[in-house]
C-alpha positions in Angstrom: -20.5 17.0 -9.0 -19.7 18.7 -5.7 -16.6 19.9 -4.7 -14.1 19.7 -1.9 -11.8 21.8 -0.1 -9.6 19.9 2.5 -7.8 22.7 4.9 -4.7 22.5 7.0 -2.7 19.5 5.1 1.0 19.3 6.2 3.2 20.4 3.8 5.1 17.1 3.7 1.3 15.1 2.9 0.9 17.4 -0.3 4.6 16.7 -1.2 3.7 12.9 -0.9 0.6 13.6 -3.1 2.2 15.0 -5.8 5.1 12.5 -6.0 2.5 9.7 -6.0 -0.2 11.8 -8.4 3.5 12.1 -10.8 4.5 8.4 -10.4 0.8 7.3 -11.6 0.7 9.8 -14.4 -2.2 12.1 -12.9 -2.6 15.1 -11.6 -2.3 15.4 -7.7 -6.2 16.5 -7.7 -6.9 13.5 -9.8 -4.8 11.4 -7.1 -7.0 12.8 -4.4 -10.1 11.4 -5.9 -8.6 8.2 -6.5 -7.5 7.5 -2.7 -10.7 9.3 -1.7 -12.6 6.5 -3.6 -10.7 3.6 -3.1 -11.2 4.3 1.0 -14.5 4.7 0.9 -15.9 2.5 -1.5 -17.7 -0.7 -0.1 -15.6 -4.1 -0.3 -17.0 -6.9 -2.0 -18.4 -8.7 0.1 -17.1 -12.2 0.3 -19.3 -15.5 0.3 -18.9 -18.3 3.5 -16.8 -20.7 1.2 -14.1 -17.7 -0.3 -13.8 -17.1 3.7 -12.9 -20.4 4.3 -10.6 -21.0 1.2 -8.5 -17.4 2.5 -7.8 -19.3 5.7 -4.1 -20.7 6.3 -3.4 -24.0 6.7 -2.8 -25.0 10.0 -2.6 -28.3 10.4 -3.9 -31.8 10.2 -8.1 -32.6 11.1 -6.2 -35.3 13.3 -5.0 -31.5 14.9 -8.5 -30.2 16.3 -10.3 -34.1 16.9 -12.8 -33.5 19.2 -11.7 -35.2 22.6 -13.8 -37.1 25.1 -13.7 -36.1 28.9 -16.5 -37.9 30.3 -13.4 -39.6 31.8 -14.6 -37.9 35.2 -12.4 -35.3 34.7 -12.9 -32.1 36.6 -15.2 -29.6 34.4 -13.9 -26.4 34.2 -17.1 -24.7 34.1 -19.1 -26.3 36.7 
């Protein structure tokens, strides 16, 4: 395993370290590798359909209808 030595940390940062390493029953260098890891390890990546189902529910399919303009309307893009 390799090691590392972080330099210049603010004084207050440490303090929140420790509190947090205390709080989760750890010692603060076991607290560093656990944020360490948890930032840098890769998300699961999620399939099409879970994307969909985390979307909100904005409103009805009556909502985003698809509308017809061949009315003669001017096109906005030419």
């Amino acid at each position: 395993m390799a090691n590392l030595l972080v330099r210049g940390i603010d004084d207050a940062l440490v303090q929140s370290l420790r509190e947090q390493a205390a709080a989760h029953g750890r010692s603060a260098e076991a607290e560093h590798r656990e944020i360490l890891a948890r930032a840098l390890r890769h998300p699961k990546k999620r399939s099409f359909a879970e994307a969909l189902m985390s979307m909100p529910e904005v409103g009805e399919d009556a909502d985003f209808e698809r509308v017809d303009d061949s009315d003669g309307a001017a096109r906005v893009f030419g």
